[in-house]
N, C-alpha and C positions, 0 to 999 in steps of 0.2 A: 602785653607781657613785658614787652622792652623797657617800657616807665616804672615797672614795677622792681626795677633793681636799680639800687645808688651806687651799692659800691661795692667789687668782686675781690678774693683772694684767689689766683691763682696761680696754681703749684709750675714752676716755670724753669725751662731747661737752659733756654736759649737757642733752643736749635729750630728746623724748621718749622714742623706740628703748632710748638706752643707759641710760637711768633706770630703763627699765622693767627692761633688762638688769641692772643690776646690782641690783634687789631681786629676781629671779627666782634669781639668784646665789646670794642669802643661803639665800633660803626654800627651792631645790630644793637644793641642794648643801651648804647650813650651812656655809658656808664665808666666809673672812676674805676681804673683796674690800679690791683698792689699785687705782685710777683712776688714770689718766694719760691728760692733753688735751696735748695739742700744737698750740704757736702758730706755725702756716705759713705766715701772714699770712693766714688766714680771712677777716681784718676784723672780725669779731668780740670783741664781752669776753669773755675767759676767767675771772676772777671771780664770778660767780656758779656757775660751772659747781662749784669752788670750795664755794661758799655751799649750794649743791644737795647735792650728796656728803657734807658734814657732815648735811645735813639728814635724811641717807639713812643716817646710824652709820658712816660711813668715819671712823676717825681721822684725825685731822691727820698725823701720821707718814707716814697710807697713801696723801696725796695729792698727785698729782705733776702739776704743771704747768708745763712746760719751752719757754724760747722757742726752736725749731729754726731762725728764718728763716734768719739767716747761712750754717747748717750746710747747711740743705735747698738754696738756689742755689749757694753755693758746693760742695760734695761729691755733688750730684745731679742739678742743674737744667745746670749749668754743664759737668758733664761728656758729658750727652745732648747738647748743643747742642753741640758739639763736634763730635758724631758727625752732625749734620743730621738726626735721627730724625725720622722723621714714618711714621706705623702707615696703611697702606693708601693711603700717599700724601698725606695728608693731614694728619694727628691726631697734634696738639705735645705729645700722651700728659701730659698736667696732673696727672690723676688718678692713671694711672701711675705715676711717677717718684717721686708723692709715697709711696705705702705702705711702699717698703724703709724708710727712713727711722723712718718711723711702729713698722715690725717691730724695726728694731732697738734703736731706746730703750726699747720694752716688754719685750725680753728682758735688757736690762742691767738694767731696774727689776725686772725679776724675781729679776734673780742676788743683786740689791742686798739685795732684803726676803726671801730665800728662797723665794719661790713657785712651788709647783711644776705649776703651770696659765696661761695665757693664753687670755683671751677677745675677739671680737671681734662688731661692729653689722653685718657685711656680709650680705648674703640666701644663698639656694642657688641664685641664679639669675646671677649676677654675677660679675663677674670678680674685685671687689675679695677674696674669700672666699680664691680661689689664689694671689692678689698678698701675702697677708698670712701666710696658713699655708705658703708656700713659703718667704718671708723666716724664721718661724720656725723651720722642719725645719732650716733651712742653718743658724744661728746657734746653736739649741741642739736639736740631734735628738733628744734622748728627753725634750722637753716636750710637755705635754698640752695640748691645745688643745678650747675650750668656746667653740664656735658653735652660738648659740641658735635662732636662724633656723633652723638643721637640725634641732633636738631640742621644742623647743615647739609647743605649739596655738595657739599667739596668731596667727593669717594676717590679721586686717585690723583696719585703723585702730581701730574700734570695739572689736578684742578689747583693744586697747594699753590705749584711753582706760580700759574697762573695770577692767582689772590696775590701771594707774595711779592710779583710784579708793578702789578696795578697799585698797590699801597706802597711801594719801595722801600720794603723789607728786603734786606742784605739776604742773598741765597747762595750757601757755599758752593762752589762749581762743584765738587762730591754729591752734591743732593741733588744737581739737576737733573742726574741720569735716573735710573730706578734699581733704587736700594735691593741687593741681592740677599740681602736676610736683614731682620731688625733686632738690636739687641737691648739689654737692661744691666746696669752694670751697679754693683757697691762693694763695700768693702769686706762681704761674705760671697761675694761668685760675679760671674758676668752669665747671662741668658742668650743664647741666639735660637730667633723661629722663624717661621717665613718661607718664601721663594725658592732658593732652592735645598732648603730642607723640609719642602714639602710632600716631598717622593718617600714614602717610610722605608724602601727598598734600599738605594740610595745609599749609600755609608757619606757620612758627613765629610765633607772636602776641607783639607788641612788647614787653606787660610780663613776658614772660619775661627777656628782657634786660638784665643788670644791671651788664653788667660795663661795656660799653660805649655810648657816644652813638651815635644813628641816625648812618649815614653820610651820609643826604640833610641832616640837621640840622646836621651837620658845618662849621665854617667854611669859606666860599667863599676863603681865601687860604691855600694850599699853607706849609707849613713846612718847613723845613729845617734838619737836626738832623747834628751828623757823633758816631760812636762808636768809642773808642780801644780796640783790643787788642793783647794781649800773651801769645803764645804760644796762641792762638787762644779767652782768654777776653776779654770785654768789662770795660775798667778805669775807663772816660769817658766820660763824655756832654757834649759841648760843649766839652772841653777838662777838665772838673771831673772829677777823682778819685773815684772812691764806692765803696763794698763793696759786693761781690756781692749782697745783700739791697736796699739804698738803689739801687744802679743800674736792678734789673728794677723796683721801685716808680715810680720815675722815671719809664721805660717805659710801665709799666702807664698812667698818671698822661696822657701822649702818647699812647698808644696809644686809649685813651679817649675822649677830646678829640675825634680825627679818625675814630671809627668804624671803628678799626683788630680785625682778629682774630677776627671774627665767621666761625665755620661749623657749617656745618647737617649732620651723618654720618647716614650708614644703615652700620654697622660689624658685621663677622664677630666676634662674644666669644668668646673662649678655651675657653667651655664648651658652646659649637655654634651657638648661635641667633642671628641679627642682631637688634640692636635699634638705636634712632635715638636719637640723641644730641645736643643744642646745646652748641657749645663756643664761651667768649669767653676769647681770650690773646691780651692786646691788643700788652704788654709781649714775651711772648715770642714774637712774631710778626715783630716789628719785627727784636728778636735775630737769629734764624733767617734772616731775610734779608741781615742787617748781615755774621752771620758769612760768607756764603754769596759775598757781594762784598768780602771781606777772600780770604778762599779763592783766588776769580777771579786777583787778582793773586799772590798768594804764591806758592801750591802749583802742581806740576810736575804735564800732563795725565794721567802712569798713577798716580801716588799721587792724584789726586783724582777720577779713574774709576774705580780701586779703590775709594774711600772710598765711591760711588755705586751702588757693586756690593755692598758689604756692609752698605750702611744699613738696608737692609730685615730683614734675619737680625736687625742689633743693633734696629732698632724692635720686631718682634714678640717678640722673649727679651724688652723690657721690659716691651711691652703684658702678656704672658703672666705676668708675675710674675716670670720668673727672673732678677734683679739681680746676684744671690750665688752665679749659677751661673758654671763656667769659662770658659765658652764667652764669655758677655759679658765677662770679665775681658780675656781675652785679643783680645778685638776691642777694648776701650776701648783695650788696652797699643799695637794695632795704631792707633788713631785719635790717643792720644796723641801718638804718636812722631812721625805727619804733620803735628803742632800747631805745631813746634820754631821756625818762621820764620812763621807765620802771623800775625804783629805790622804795626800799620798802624791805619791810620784810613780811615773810611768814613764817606761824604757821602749822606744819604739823604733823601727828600721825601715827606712826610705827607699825603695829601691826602683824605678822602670817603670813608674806606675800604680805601685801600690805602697800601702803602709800596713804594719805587721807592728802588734804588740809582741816585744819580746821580756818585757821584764814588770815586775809594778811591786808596788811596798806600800805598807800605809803601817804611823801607828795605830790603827785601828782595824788593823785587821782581821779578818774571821779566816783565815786559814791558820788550820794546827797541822805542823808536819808531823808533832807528837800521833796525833789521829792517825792521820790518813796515811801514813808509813806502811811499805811494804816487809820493813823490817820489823822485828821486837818492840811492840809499842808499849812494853810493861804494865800490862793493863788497863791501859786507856778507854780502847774500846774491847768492851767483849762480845766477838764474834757471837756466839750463842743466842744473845739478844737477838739477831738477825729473823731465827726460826718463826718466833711467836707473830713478829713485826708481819713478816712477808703471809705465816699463818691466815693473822686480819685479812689484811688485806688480799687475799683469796678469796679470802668466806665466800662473797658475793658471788664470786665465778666458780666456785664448786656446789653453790645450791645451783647455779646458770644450766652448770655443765649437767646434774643428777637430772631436773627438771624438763631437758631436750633429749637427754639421753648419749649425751656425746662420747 
């Protein structure tokens, strides 16, 4: 098996996991490794990771470190929000959304250097594993893919430290003890699972929390913030222009501030089992609601009960990995095309935790105050109509009602 790969791309942190991965790479497979990190907006320096992979015999040629933010909200982040995704009702899929992305730059980097293998850090217990070998299958189908977590002995922290010793891989003093939750971080949420958020009883302990300020800690004076879109993505905050990347930052940045995007999942994973999850999206929280009251006034109520009706199918296709499959194409092309007037500004208040739409405008709006006025609507609508309307729409339950005898 080991002769049978030249040469691997894999997806590379710098931290302990994928170091250890990529000299297991060398030594079990003898084979040419090229690394590629991806800047999602982690937060993170990507630099040493960098500095690390030289140190580990990657040539310079082999090593790739690409900023994706732009490309991740604008062609991923941007497009899900759209859709009002949320996985179980809840869960702004952070983690999610990010892996296509992540799969498809490591198969162009593949096509780039000739490599005919791709490798990845994710466990055999996780979701990320299918999120990432799905992306691959769709993009290039007869590449080989080298998940180590399925094929190695290494099962616990200690075996890591251990390997990382013996090949003299730098081990942060932080890693050598045992990591008390693991997290996933980009520039739409940060993840924490694990250790001791394994008790679902338990209420999550504060210094888990990184993304966001307590919301008791929160300022006592409310803010308010209005967000401009245009064709149902977000173009302004405040009036100010920003790209897609600089806007959710922005976000994030408020979202923060007011203890905004904080929850606590017990979630069904793709590969049977629940496990418990902390999610902080502070920025896309804020989104999500923004779009949701931009929506309110645009869109007509069966295009936006449909949308309500399909959000769930297009969350779990994302949850599950399939990005690159038809089916979410052709819901996006369906989500899309209800985007077309969903242009307008949204007035929204900040406060301890939560976000509240309080205001929204669109030139394209479907609200007539002429209609729906409690006052004088000089004829607009005439009540009478009402009779006949509700009439119909009984038929069926007053043949129900004769028929039983009610």
């Amino acid at each position: 098996m080991a002769d049978s790969i030249n040469k691997v791309v894999l997806a590379y942190s710098g931290g302990l996991d994928t170091s250890v991965i990529l000299k297991w790479l060398q030594t079990e497979y003898q084979c040419e490794v090229v690394t590629f990190t991806a800047d999602l907006g982690q937060g993170e320096e990507l630099e040493p990771a960098r500095a690390k992979a030289l140190l580990l015999g990657i040539k310079p040629e082999n090593i790739f470190i690409d900023d994706l933010r732009e490309e991740f909200v604008k062609d991923y982040v941007f497009p899900m929000m759209r859709a009002n995704a949320l996985y179980e009702g809840l869960y702004l899929l952070g983690t999610s959304i990010a892996r296509p992305l992540i799969a498809k730059r490591q198969i162009e980097i593949a096509k780039m250097t000739g490599a005919d293998a791709v490798s990845h850090g994710a466990t055999g217990k996780g979701n990320d594993q299918v999120r990432f070998e799905l992306g691959y299958y769709a993009l290039a189908p007869d590449i080989r893919i080298i998940a180590p977590w399925r094929e190695w002995d290494l099962t616990s922290r200690e075996a890591l430290i251990a390997f990382a010793e013996q090949h003299q891989i730098p081990v942060a003093k932080d890693k050598r003890g045992e990591s008390p939750f693991s997290t996933d971080a980009n520039l739409l949420h940060t993840s924490s699972e694990g250790k001791v958020l394994e008790d679902p009883w338990e209420e999550v302990p504060d210094y888990v929390y990184s993304r966001t300020d307590h919301p008791e800690e929160a300022p006592d004076t409310p803010e308010y913030i209005t967000i401009d879109f245009q064709s149902g993505d977000a173009v302004a905050i405040n009036g100010e222009g920003l790209s897609p990347a600089t806007l959710l930052a922005k976000l994030n940045e408020l979202g923060k501030r007011h203890g905004i995007g904080r929850l606590d999942l017990l979630e069904n994973r793709f590969v049977g089992m629940k496990s418990r999850g902390m999610y902080e999206t502070p920025g896309g929280t804020i989104l999500h609601i923004a779009h949701r009251g931009i929506e309110q006034i645009t869109l007509d109520r069966g295009a936006a009960h449909l949308k309500d009706e399909l959000m769930p199918k297009y969350a779990e296709l994302l949850y599950n990995g399939f990005w690159f499959s038809p089916e979410r194409e052709m819901l996006q092309a369906a989500v899309d095309h209800s985007q077309d007037k969903v242009t307008g500004t949204v007035r929204l208040k900040l406060y301890k935790g939560n976000v509240g739409v309080v205001g929204r405008k669109s030139p394209y709006s479907l609200y007539s105050a002429g209609i729906v006025t409690f006052e004088d609507d000089r004829g607009a609508y005439d009540q009478r109509d009402a009779a006949g309307f509700i009439k119909l729409n009984a038929l069926r339950l007053r043949l129900l009602g004769r028929r039983d005898g009610r």
